[in-house]
Structure formats: C-alpha cells, structure tokens
N, C-alpha and C positions, 0 to 999 in steps of 0.2 A: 838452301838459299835460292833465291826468286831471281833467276838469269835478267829478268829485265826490270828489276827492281830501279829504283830513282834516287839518289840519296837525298831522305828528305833535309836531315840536320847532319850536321860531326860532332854533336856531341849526344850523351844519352838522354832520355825524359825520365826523369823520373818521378813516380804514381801511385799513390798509394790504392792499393788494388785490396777487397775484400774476402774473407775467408767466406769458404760457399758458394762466391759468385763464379760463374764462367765469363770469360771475355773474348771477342775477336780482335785479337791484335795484327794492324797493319803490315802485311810483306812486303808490299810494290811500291811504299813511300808516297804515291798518289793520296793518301786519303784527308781530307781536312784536320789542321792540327797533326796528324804522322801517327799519332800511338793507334786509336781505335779506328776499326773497318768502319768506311762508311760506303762501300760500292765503289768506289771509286774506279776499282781495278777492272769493271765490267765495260768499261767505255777505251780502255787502250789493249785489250787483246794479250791480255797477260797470261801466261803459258798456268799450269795448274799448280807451280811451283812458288807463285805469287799469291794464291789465294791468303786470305788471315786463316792467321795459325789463332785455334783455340786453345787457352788456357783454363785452366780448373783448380782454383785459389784456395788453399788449404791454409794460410796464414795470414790474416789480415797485416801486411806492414809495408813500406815504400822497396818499389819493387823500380832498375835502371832497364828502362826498355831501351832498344838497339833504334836509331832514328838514320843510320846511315844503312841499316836491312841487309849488311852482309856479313853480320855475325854467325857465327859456326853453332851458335848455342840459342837460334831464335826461340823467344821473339826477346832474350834477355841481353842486353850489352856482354860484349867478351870483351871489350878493347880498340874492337878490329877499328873504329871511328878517327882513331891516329892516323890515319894515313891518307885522311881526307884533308882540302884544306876547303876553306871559303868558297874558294871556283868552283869545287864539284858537286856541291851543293845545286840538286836539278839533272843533275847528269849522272846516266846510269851509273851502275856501279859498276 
C-alpha cells in the first residue's frame, strides 16, 4: 500500500478489463478518473510504494478496483473502502 496514497473514491470502480492486455492501475489516487496511471504521481513526490501496480489480464470480465488505494490485495477492492466516509475523500489515507 502507497503511504501517501489520497483516497480517491469509498467505493470500488468497477472495469471491465481485457484478456492479454496489461494495465497500470492507479496507487496514489492522484490520477484522472482514479483507476488508470496517468503520471500523475510524478508531480507530488510520491515514495516508490505509490507507483501503478501493473496488471497482466488473463480473463476478459469486470474486474472492482480499489478507489480508496488502501486495500491489502492492490490494485483489486478487499473491502477495506468501509471505513471511509464522504470527508476522506482527498485526504490521505
């Protein structure tokens, strides 16, 4: 988990993600929209623990990514997003 990660959402996104494709999925919550890297992370000095996590899509079907970035099973939803509420949205995790 990405110590200075940002919560982007509390709840998950869920995506329908492609067999074959690789993806960079979002750690630091900074990125437009939250699921896919867009650099974002390169402008607030984010430790190496925040970079995107790639993934390598062996099943084409909808897949709940983690939008609150401090799931234990990145970059997929465990749950952990319960214990956010509205306010933390923005704010570290």
């Amino acid at each position: 988990m990405c110590n200075e990660a940002i919560v982007f959402s509390n709840k998950p996104n869920h995506v329908t993600l492609q067999a074959g494709e690789s993806y960079y999925i979002c750690q630091c919550g900074r990125s437009n929209g939250g699921v896919f890297c867009d650099g974002s992370h390169e402008d607030s000095k984010c430790p190496t623990s925040c970079l995107p996590k790639k993934v390598e899509i062996t099943q084409t079907k909808e897949y709940s990514i983690c939008m609150c970035k401090a799931t234990k099973t990145p970059p997929f939803c465990d749950g952990t997003h319960k214990v956010y509420t509205e306010d933390d949205i923005g704010k570290n995790v």
